[in-house]
C-alpha positions in Angstrom: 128.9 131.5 87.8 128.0 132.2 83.9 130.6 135.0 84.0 133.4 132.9 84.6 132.5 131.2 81.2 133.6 132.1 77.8 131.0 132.4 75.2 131.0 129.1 74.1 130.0 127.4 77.2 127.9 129.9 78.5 125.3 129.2 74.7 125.8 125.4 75.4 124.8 125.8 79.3 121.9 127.9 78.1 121.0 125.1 75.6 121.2 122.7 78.2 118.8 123.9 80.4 116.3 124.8 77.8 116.8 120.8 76.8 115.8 119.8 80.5 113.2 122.4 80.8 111.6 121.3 77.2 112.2 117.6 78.2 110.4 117.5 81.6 107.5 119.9 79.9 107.3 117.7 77.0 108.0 114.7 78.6 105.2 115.0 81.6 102.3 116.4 78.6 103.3 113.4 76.2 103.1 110.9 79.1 99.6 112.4 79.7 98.3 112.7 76.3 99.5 109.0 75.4 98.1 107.9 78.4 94.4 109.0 77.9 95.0 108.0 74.1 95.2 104.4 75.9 92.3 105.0 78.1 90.0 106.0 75.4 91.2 103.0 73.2 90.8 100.7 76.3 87.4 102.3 76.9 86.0 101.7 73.6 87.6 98.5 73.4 85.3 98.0 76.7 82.5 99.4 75.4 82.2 97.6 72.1 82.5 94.0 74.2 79.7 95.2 76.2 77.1 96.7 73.3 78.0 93.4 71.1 76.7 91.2 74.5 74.1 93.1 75.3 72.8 92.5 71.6 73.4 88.8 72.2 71.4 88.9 75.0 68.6 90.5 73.8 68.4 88.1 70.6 69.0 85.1 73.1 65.7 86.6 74.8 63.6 86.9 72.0 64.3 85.0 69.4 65.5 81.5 70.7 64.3 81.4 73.9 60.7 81.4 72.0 61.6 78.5 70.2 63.1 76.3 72.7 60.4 77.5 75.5 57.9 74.1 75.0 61.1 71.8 75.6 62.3 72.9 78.6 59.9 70.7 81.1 61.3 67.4 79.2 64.9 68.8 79.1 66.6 72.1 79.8 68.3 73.4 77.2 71.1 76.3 78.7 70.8 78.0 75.6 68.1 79.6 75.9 69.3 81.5 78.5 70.7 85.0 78.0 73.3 85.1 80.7 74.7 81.8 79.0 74.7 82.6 75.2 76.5 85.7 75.8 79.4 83.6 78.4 79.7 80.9 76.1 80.1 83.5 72.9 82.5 85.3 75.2 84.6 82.0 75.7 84.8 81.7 72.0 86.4 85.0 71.5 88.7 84.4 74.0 90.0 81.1 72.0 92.1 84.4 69.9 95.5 85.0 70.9 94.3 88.7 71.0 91.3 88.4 73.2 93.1 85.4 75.7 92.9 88.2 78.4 89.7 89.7 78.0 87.1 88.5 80.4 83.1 88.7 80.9 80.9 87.7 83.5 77.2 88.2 84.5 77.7 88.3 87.8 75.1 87.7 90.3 74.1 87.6 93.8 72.1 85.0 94.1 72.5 83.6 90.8 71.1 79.6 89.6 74.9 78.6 88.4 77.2 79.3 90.6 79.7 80.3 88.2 78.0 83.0 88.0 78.6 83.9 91.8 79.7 87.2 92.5 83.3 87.5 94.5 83.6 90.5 97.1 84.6 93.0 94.4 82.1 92.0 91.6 79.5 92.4 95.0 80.5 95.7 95.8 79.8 97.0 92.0 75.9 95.2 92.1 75.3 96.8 95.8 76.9 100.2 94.3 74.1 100.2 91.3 71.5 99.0 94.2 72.4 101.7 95.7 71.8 104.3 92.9 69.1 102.9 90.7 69.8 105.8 88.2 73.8 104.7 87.7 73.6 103.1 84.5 77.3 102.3 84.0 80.6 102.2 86.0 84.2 101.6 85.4 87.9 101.7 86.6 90.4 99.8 87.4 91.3 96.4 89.6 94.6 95.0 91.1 94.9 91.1 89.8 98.3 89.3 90.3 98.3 89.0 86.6 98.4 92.8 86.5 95.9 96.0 86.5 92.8 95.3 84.6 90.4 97.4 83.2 86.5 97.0 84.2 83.3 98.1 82.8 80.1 97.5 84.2 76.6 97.7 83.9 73.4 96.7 85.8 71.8 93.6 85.6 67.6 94.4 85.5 64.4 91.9 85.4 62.8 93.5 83.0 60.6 91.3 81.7 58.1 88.8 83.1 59.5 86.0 80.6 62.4 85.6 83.4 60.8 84.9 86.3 59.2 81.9 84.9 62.6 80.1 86.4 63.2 82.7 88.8 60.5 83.2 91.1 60.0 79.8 93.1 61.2 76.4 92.7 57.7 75.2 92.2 57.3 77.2 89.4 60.2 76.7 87.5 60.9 74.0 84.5 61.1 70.5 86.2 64.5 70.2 84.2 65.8 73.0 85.4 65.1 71.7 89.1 67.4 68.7 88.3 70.4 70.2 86.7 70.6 73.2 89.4 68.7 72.3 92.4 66.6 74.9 94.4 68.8 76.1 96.6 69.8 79.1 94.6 68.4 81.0 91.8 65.2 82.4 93.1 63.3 84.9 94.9 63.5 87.3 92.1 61.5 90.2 91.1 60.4 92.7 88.6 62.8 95.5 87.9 65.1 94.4 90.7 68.7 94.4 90.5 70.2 91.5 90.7 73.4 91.4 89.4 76.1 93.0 86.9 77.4 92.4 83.1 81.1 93.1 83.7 84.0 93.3 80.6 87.4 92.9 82.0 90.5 94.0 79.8 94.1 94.0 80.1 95.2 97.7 81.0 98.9 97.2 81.9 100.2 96.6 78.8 98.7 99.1 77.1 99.3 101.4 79.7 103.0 100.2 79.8 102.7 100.6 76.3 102.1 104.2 76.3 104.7 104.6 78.3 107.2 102.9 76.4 106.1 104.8 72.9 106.5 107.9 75.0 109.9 107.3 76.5 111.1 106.4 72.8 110.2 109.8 72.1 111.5 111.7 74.4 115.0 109.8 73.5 114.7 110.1 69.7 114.0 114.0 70.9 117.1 114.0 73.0 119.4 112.7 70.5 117.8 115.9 67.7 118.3 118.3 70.7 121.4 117.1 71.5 122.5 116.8 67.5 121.5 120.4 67.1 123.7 121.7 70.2 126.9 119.9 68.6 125.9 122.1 65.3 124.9 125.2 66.7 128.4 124.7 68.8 130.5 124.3 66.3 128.7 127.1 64.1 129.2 129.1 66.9 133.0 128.4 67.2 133.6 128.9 63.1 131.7 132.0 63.1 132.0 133.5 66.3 135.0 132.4 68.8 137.7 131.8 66.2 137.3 135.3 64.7 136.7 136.9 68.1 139.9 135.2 68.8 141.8 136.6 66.1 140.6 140.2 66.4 141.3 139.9 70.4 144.6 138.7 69.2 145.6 141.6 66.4 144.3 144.2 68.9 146.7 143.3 72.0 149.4 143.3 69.1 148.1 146.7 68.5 148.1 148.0 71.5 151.8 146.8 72.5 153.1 148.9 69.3 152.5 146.5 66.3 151.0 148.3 63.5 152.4 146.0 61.0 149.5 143.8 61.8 146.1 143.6 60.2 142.6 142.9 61.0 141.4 140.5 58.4 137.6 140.8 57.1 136.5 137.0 56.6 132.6 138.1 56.2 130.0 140.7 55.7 128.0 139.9 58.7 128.4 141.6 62.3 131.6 140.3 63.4 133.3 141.5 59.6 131.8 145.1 60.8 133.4 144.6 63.9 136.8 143.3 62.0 136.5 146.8 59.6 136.0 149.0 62.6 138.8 147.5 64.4 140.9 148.1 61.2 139.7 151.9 61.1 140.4 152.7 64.7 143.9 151.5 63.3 144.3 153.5 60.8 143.4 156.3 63.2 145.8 155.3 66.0 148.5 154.7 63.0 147.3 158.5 62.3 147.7 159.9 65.6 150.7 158.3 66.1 152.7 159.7 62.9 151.2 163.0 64.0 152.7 162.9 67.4 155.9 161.8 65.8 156.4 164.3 63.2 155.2 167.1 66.3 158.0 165.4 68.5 160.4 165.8 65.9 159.6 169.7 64.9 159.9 170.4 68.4 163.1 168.8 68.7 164.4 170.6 66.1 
């Protein structure tokens, strides 16, 4: 099909397919790499949430919870537990704009407030880490009408005796504990058991859809400098190339019917000038032959 071109369209068809070639390369490795570029901001994101209320945690646990410790059989004071520094700390970051759709949750089987109650997905992450005592972390991603989120999580562990002072048996537990939460739920624990999961949930649709939306700009603004250059390399190609290839085509049928009065005209130094000068000295050499033939004719003749 390319040899019922001329030269002209045959370099733009060329061009044209190494655009679409380059494009879906390009296009399918730049989706990729802005993609994991998402992921691994997502993932630190994640990862920073989780470290900062770990640490909150573990200063809830050691440093107030000692303090407030003598007033919890006249009142219980939700502070100095762990689980709820770290929720209501959360729920303060969330007041930003930025963080409205970041969420965190100690979930937990069995857990004394039940807002703290795992759902069937949550469940299926604490049974997983059950499962495999030596899993220390696990992420991915969940389907919420809102949109995809992003989930990091890691084991909740009784690692320390100091816990199951309310967690053990109701008849154990602070009195004022008792009466805010009742003993149906919150007990039964035990030393190094898992029972239950820190989880950091973050948006991961828009900054998936993002990525995508940085790399389709690219690929356009790519386009439009492909596309640029094939107009300049076209018309280059027509002032340097076709037109005098059109010329020197035209002087040498001229030629060939008889017309020596004709010339072919040298408009550069560069291959299709050499061309132009050996088209003039083939000619010269016809003109040559020719007169040679004549004057031969004529002595003959004669």
């Amino acid at each position: 099909m390319l040899k019922n071109l001329n030269l002209k369209q045959q370099f733009t068809a060329l061009l044209i397919i190494i655009l679409a070639l380059g494009l879906s390369l390009s296009g399918f490795t730049l989706s990729y790499v802005l993609k994991q570029n998402a992921m691994h901001d997502i993932t630190s994101t994640a990862l920073m949430l989780m470290e900062t209320m770990t640490s909150v945690r573990e200063y809830t646990n050691t440093q107030v919870q000692p303090l407030l410790e003598n007033q919890l059989e006249t009142e219980f004071l939700p502070q100095t537990v762990p689980a709820y520094s770290a929720r209501e700390i959360f729920d303060h970051l969330r007041t930003n704009l930025k963080y409205r759709d970041f969420f965190y949750k100690e979930a937990t089987l069995n857990p004394t407030n039940l807002r703290d109650k795992a759902d069937n997905f949550e469940t299926t992450i604490i049974n997983n880490f059950q499962k495999k005592p030596d899993l220390k972390q696990s992420s991915g991603f969940r389907s919420m009408p809102s949109g995809d989120i992003f989930y990091m999580a890691r084991p909740l562990i009784i690692t320390q005796e100091s816990c199951l002072k309310c967690h053990t048996s109701p008849d154990i537990a602070p009195k004022s504990m008792i009466e805010r939460y009742g003993t149906a739920n919150g007990f039964g624990w035990h030393i190094n058991e898992i029972i239950g999961s820190q989880i950091i949930s973050i948006p991961a649709g828009k900054v998936i859809s993002k990525a995508n939306q940085s790399s389709f700009l690219i690929l356009v603004i790519v386009s439009t400098v492909f596309i640029a250059v094939i107009f300049l390399v076209n018309l280059f190609l027509n002032q340097k190339v076709v037109r005098p290839l059109k010329r020197i085509t035209r002087v040498a049928e001229e030629v060939s019917t008889g017309h020596m009065d004709v010339e072919f005209e040298q408009f550069s130094n560069d291959e299709i000038g050499q061309l132009a000068r050996a088209f003039r000295r083939m000619q010269l050499s016809l003109e040559m032959a020719m007169k040679r033939i004549k004057r031969r004719s004529e002595t003959t003749s004669n």
